[in-house]
C-alpha positions as semicolon CSV with decimal commas, in nm:
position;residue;x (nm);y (nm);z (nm)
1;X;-2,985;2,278;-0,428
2;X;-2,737;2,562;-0,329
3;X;-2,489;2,672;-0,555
4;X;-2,246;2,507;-0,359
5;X;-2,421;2,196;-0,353
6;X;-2,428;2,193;-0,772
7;X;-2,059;2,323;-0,748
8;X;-1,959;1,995;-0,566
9;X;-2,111;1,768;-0,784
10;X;-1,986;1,952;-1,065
11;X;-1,575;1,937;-1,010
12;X;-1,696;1,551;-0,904
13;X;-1,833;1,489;-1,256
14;X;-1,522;1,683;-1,429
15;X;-1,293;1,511;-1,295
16;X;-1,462;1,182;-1,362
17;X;-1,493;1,271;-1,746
18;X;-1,139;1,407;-1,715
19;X;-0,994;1,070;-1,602
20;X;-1,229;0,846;-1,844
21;X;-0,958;0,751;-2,083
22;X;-0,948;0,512;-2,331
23;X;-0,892;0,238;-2,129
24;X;-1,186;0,343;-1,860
25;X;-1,435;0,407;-2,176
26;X;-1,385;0,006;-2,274
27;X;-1,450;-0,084;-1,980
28;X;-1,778;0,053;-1,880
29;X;-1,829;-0,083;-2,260
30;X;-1,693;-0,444;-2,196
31;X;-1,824;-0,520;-1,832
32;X;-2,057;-0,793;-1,872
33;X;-2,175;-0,792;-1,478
34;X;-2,106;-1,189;-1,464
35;X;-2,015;-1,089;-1,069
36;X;-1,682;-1,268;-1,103
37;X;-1,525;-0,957;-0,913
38;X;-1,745;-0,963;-0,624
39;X;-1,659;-1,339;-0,532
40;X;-1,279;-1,193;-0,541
41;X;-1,342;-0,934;-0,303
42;X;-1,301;-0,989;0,068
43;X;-1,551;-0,701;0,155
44;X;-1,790;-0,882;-0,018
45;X;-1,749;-1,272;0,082
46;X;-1,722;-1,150;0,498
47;X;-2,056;-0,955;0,487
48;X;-2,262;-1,075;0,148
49;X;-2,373;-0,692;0,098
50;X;-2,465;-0,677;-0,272
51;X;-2,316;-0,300;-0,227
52;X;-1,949;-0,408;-0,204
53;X;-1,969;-0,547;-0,564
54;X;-1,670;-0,405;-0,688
55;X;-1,802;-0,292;-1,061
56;X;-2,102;-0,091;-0,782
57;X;-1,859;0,075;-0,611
58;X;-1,766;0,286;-1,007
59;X;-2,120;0,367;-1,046
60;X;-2,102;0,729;-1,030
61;X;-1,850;0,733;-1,262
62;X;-1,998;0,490;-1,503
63;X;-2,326;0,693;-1,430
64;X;-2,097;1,009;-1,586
65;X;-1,970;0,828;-1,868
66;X;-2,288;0,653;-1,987
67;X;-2,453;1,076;-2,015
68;X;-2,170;1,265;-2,167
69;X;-1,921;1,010;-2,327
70;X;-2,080;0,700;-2,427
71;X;-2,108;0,620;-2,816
72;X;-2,477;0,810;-2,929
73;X;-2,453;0,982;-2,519
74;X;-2,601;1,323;-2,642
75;X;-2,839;1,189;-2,814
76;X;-2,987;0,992;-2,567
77;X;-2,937;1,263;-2,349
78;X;-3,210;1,434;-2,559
79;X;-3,445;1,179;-2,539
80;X;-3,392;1,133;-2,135
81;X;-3,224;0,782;-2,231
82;X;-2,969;0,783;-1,986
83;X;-2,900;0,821;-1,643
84;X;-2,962;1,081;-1,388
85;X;-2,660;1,391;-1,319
86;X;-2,448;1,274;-1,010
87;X;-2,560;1,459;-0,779
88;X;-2,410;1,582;-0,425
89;X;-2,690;1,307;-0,252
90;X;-2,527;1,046;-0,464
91;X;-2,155;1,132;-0,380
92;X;-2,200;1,137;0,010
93;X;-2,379;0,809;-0,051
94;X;-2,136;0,669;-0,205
95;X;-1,780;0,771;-0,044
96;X;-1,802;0,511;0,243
97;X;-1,810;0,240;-0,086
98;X;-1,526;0,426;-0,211
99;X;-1,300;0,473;0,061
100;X;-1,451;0,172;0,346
101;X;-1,485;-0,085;0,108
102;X;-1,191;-0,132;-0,123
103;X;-0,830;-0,134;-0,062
104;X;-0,737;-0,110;-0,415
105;X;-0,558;-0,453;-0,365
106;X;-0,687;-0,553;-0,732
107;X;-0,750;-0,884;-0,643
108;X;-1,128;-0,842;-0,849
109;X;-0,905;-0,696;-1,126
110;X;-0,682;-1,050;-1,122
111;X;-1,061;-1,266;-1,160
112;X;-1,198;-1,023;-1,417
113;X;-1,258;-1,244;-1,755
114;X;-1,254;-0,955;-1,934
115;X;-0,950;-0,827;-1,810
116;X;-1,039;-0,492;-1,683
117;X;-0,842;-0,311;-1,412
118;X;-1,146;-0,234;-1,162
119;X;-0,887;-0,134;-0,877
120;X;-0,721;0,084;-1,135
121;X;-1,033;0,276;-1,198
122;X;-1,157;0,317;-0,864
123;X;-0,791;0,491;-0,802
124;X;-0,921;0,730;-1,099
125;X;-1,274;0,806;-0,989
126;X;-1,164;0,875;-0,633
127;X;-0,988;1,181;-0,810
128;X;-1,319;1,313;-0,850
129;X;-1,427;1,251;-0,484
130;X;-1,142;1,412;-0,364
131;X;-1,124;1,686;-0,593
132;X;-1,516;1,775;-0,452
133;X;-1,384;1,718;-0,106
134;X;-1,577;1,418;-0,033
135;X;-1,288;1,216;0,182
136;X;-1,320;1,034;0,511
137;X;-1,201;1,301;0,778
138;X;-0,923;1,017;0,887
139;X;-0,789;1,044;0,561
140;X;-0,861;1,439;0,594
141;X;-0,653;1,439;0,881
142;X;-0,356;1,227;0,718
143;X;-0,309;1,403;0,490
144;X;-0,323;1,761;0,681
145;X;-0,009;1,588;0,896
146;X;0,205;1,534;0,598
147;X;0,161;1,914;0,466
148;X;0,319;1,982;0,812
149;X;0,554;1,739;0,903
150;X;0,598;1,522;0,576
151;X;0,451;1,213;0,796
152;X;0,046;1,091;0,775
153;X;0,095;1,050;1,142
154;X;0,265;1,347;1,214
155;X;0,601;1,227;1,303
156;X;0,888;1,515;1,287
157;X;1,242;1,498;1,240
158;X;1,302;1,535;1,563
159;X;1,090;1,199;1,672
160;X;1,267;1,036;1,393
161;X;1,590;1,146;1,510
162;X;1,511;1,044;1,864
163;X;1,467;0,723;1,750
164;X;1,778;0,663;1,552
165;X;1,932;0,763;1,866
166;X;1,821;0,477;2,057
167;X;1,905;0,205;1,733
168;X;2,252;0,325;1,787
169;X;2,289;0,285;2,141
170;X;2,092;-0,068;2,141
171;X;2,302;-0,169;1,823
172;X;2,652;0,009;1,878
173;X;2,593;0,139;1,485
174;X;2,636;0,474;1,382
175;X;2,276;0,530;1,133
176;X;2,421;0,875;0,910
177;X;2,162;1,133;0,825
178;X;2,182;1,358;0,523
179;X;2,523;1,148;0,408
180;X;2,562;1,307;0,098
181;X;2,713;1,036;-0,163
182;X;2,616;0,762;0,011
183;X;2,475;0,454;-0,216
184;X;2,133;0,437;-0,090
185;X;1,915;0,652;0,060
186;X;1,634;0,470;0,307
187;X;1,316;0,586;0,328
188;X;1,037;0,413;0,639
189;X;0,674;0,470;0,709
190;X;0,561;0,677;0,983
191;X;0,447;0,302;1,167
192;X;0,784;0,159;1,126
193;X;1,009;0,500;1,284
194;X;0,718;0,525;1,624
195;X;0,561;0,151;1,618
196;X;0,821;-0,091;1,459
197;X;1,163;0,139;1,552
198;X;1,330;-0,257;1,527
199;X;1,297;-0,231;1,171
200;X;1,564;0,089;1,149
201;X;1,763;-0,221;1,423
202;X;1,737;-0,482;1,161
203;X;1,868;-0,268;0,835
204;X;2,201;-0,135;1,060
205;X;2,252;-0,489;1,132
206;X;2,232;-0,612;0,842
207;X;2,384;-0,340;0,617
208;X;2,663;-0,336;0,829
209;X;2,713;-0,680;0,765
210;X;2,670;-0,629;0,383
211;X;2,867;-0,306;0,397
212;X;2,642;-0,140;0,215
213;X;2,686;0,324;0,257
214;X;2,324;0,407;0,319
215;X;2,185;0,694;0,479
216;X;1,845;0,889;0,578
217;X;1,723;1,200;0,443
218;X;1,595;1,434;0,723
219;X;1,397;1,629;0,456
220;X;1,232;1,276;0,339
221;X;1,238;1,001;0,593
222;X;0,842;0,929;0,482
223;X;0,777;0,706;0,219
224;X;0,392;0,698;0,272
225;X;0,142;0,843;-0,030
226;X;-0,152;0,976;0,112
227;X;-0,186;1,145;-0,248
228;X;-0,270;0,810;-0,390
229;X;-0,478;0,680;-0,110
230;X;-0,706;1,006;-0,112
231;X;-0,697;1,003;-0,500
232;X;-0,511;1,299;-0,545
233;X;-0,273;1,314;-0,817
234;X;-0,156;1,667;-0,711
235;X;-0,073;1,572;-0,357
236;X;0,094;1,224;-0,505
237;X;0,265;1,428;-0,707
238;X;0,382;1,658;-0,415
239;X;0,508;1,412;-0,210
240;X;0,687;1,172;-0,444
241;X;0,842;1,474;-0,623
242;X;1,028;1,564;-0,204
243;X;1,129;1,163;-0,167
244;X;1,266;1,218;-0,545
245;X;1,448;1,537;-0,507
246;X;1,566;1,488;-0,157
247;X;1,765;1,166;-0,310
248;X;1,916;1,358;-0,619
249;X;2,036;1,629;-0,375
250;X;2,224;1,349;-0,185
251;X;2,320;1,202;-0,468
252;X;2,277;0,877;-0,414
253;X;2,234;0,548;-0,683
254;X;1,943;0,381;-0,506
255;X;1,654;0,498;-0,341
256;X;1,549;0,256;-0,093
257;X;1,127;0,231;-0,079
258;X;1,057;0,008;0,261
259;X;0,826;-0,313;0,331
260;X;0,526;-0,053;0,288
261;X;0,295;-0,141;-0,038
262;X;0,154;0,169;-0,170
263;X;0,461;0,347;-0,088
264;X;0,638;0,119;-0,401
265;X;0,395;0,169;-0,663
266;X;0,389;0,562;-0,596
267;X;0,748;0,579;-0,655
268;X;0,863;0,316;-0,812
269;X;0,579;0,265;-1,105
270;X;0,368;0,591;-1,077
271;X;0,705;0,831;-1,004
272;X;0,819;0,873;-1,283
273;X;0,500;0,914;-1,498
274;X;0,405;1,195;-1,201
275;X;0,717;1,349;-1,235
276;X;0,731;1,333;-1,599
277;X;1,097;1,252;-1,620
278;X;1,330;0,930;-1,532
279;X;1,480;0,935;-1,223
280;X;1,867;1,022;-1,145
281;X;1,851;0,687;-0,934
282;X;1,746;0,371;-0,915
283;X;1,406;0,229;-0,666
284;X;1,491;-0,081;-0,493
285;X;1,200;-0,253;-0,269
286;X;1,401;-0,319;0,092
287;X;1,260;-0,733;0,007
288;X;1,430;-0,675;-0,321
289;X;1,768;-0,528;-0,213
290;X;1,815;-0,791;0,085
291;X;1,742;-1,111;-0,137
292;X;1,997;-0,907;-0,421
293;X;2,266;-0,909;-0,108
294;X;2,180;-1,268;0,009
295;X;2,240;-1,390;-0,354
296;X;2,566;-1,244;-0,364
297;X;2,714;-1,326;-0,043
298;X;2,653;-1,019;0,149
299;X;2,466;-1,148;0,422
300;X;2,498;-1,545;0,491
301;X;2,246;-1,722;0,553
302;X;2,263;-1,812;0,959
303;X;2,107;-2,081;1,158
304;X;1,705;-2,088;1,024
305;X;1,440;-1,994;1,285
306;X;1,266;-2,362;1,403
307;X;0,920;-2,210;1,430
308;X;0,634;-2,263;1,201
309;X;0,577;-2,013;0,981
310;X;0,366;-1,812;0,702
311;X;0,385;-1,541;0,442
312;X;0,159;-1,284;0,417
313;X;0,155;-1,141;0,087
314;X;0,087;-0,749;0,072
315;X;-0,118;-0,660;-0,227
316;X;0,091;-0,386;-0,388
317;X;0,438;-0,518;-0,348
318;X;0,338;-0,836;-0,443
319;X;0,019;-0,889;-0,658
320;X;0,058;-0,524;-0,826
321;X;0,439;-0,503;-0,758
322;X;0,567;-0,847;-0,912
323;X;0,830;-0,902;-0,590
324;X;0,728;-1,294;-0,577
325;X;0,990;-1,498;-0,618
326;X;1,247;-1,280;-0,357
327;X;1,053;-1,318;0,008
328;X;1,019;-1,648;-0,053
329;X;1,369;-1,729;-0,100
330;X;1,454;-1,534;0,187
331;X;1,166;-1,721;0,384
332;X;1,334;-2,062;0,296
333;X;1,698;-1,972;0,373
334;X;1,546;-1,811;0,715
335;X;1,274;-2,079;0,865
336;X;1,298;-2,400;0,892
337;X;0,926;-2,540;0,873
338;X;0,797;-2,225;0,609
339;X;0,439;-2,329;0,522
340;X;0,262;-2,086;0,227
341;X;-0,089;-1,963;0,310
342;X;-0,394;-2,183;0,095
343;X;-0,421;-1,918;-0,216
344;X;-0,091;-1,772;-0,162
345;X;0,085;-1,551;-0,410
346;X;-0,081;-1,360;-0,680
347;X;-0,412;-1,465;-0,519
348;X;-0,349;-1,375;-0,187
349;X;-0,622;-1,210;0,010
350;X;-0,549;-0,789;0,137
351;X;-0,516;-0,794;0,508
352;X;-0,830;-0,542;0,510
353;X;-0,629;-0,218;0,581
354;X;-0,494;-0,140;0,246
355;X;-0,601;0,204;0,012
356;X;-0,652;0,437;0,296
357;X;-0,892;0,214;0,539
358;X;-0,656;0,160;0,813
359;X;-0,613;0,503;0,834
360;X;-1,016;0,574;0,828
361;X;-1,132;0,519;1,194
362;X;-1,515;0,508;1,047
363;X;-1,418;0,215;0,848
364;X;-1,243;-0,067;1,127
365;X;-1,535;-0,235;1,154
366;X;-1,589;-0,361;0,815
367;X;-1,179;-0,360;0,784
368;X;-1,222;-0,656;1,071
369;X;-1,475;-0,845;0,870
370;X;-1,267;-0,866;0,629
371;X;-0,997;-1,006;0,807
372;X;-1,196;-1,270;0,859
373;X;-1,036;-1,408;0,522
374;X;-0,679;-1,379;0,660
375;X;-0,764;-1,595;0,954
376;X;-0,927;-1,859;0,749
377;X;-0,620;-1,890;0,596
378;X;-0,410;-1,898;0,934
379;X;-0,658;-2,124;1,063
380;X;-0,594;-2,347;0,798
381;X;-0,231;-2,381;0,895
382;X;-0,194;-2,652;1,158
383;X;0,072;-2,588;1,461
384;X;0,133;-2,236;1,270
385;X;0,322;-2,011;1,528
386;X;0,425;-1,696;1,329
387;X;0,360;-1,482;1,037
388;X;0,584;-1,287;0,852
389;X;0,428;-0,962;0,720
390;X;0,631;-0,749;0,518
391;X;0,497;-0,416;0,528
392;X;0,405;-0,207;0,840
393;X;0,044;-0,119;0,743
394;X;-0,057;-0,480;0,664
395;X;0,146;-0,567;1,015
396;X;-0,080;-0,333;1,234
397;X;-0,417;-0,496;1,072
398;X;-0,254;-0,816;1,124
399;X;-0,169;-0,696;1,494
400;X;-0,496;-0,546;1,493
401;X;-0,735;-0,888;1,375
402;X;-0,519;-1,130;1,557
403;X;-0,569;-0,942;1,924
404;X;-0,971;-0,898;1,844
405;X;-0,968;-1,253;1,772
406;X;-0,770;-1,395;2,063
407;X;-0,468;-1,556;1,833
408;X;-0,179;-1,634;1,972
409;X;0,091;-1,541;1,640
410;X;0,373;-1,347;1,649
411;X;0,386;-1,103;1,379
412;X;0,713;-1,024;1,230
413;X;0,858;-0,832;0,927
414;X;1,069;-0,990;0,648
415;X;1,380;-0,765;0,789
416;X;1,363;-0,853;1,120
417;X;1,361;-1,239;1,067
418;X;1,677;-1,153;0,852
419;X;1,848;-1,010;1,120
420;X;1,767;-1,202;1,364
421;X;1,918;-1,509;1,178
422;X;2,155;-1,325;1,100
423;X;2,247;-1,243;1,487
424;X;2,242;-1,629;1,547
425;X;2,497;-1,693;1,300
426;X;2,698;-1,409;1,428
427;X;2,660;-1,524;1,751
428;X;2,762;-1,868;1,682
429;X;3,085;-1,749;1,472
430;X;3,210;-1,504;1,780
C-alpha cells in the first residue's frame, strides 16, 4: 500500500471520527438491524440487492466507530476484537452505495423504530468520502462548474441574462437585476434558467399580479448546493455564504429559495448553522410565498384546470422541509379533479434523482429502477393526465422515467399551474 493509498484512507477515517457525534455514537449503539429501513427504501424494493440496505450503506463509518470510539474500543483493539482499518479497497467499494444508492430523501429515517436519522448520517460520512476524494466524477464535474460560474451546470450570467431577456419580451414584464432594496431577492436552479425558462414566465406573472418588488442577483442567481450533495461542508459553506451575502448587499427582507429541495434545507435549515450567525433576511420556499399571497388576496384564485391531476411530493421540501399543508391548498384552488398519490405526504416515495444521483451519469440506471415506485403510484391513478412536480430536479427524473416508460403525463411545476390559472382568470376579466 503506497503512502498515498494509506493517506486516503486516513483523512477518510478522520473525518468519519470527526463527524461521529453524540447523536451518530447512539446510533451505531441503538440499531437493532430489524431491516425496517430497507423495506422504506426505493433502491432496495426495485432491485432486492441486500447491498442497498440503508444501515449497509454506513458501514465504513460504523466500521470506524466500533475501533476507535466505541465504549471498551481500545481495548478490544488490543485483543484484535474489532473490525478491520477502512481501507482505500473498502472506500472505492463502497462510494457507488454512497453516492448511486441513496438520495438522502430520509424516507428509512421516517420507518426507523428507533428513531435514528440514517439519511442524516450518510450526509456526515460522505464528508469523509469527499474529503479523501472518493466522489463520482459527475458530481466531480458539478461541482468544478460552480467554482467557475456559480452554476453545477455551468450556466453564466450572461445565459441567465439571455434568458430573462426573452421572459420579458414573451411576457411584456420588466424582470430587474441587482434591484437594490427590493423585497425579495429570487434565486432558480441551473434546470429551471436553461430547461424550465417558463418558471422565471410564471413568477413575473404572478408577482406582477401580487405586486410584490423582487429582483435577481447577478452575483447569485444559483440556488443549487453541490456542497451538500458531495458532502462537503466547506464547499456548502462557500456557496450558501455568496446566496447569503449577495442578498444582504441588496438589502432585501426575503430571500426567495425556488421549487428545488436540497437547495431549501442548505439555506434555509443548514444556513445559518454554516454561517454561524442569523441571517439579515428572511428564507421563504417559492410554494410557501405563493400560498402566503393566495391567502391574502394577492393572487385570486382563477378558473381551476379540468384535468386530472397528482402531487408529487419532493423529499426535502416536503418530508425534511415540513411545506405540507401549502401545495396542497394551492393544488385544490388550481385543479378541479386533484387526486393525491397512494402514500402521499410524509411517506411519499423520492423520484430516484435526489442527493447528487441525477447529476451522476454512472448511476441512471439504478436511478430508473427506482422510479419504478413513482409509476406504481401513477399507475394507480385511474384517467390521471398530469403531475405536478414542484422542484426542477425531481421534474427532469420525472421527465426522464415517464419518456423511458412510454407515459403519456404532462409534467408541470406548482408555479406554472398558478399562472396559468391565473392567465385564465385574467383572460376572462379583460
Amino acid at each position: 500500500m503506497s503512502d498515498t493509498t494509506e493517506n486516503r484512507a486516513q483523512i477518510a477515517i478522520d473525518k468519519f471520527i470527526e463527524f461521529t457525534d453524540g447523536e451518530v455514537a447512539s446510533f451505531f449503539e441503538a440499531c437493532v438491524h430489524c431491516g425496517e429501513c430497507a423495506e422504506a427504501c426505493h433502491f432496495h424494493l426495485n432491485t432486492r440487492d441486500p447491498r442497498y440496505t440503508p444501515t449497509w450503506k454506513l458501514e465504513p463509518m460504523r466500521r470506524t466507530y466500533e475501533r476507535h470510539l466505541a465504549p471498551l474500543s481500545g481495548i478490544k483493539r488490543a485483543l484484535g476484537l474489532v473490525p478491520p482499518e477502512v481501507d482505500e479497497a473498502m472506500l472505492a467499494e463502497w462510494e457507488p452505495l454512497v453516492y448511486d444508492s441513496c438520495n438522502m430523501c430520509a424516507r428509512c429515517t421516517l420507518v426507523c423504530p428507533m428513531g435514528l436519522d440514517i439519511a442524516g448520517t450518510i450526509r456526515k460520512m460522505r464528508e469523509g468520502f469527499s474529503a479523501a476524494g472518493f466522489v463520482p466524477e459527475g458530481l466531480k464535474r458539478a461541482a468544478d462548474f460552480v467554482r467557475k460560474t456559480t452554476s453545477p451546470m455551468g450556466i453564466t450570467l450572461k445565459a441567465l441574462t439571455a434568458q430573462v431577456k426573452h421572459v420579458e419580451k414573451e411576457t411584456g414584464i420588466e424582470i430587474n437585476i441587482d434591484k437594490k432594496g427590493a423585497e425579495y431577492m429570487a434565486t432558480f436552479s441551473s434546470m429551471e434558467v436553461m430547461g424550465y425558462p417558463e418558471v422565471i414566465a410564471a413568477y413575473a406573472r404572478l408577482f406582477k399580479r401580487a405586486g410584490v418588488d423582487w429582483t435577481i442577483s447577478s452575483k447569485a442567481y444559483e440556488a443549487t448546493n453541490v456542497g451538500v450533495q458531495i458532502g462537503s461542508g466547506p464547499f456548502a459553506k462557500e456557496i450558501v455564504a455568496r446566496v447569503v451575502e449577495a442578498a444582504e448587499e441588496l438589502e432585501v427582507k426575503y430571500l426567495i429559495s425556488p421549487e428545488c429541495g436540497h437547495a431549501y434545507g442548505a439555506v434555509r435549515w443548514a444556513g445559518p448553522n454554516m454561517m454561524g450567525r442569523q441571517f439579515s433576511f428572511e428564507v421563504v420556499h417559492i410554494i410557501e410565498l405563493l400560498d402566503r399571497l393566495r391567502r391574502e388576496g394577492r393572487i385570486p384564485a382563477g378558473r381551476r384546470d379540468g384535468r386530472r391531476m397528482t402531487l408529487h411530493d419532493p423529499c426535502q421540501i416536503i418530508r425534511r422541509g415540513g411545506l405540507l399543508r401549502e401545495p396542497r391548498r394551492l393544488m385544490a384552488d388550481s385543479c378541479a379533479d386533484f387526486v393525491e398519490m397512494r402514500g402521499a405526504g410524509v411517506t411519499n416515495f423520492c423520484c430516484g434523482g435526489g442527493g447528487g444521483v441525477s447529476a451522476n451519469p454512472r448511476a441512471h440506471e439504478l436511478q430508473d429502477a427506482a422510479f419504478d415506485s413513482k409509476q406504481a403510484q401513477l399507475d394507480a391513478i385511474e384517467g390521471l393526465e398530469a403531475v405536478v412536480v414542484p422542484c426542477a430536479n425531481c421534474r427532469s427524473v420525472f421527465e426522464d422515467g415517464l419518456d423511458a416508460r412510454e407515459m403519456d403525463l404532462e409534467v408541470l411545476g406548482l408555479s406554472e399551474l398558478l399562472a396559468q390559472t391565473l392567465e385564465e382568470a385574467d383572460a376572462e376579466n379583460a
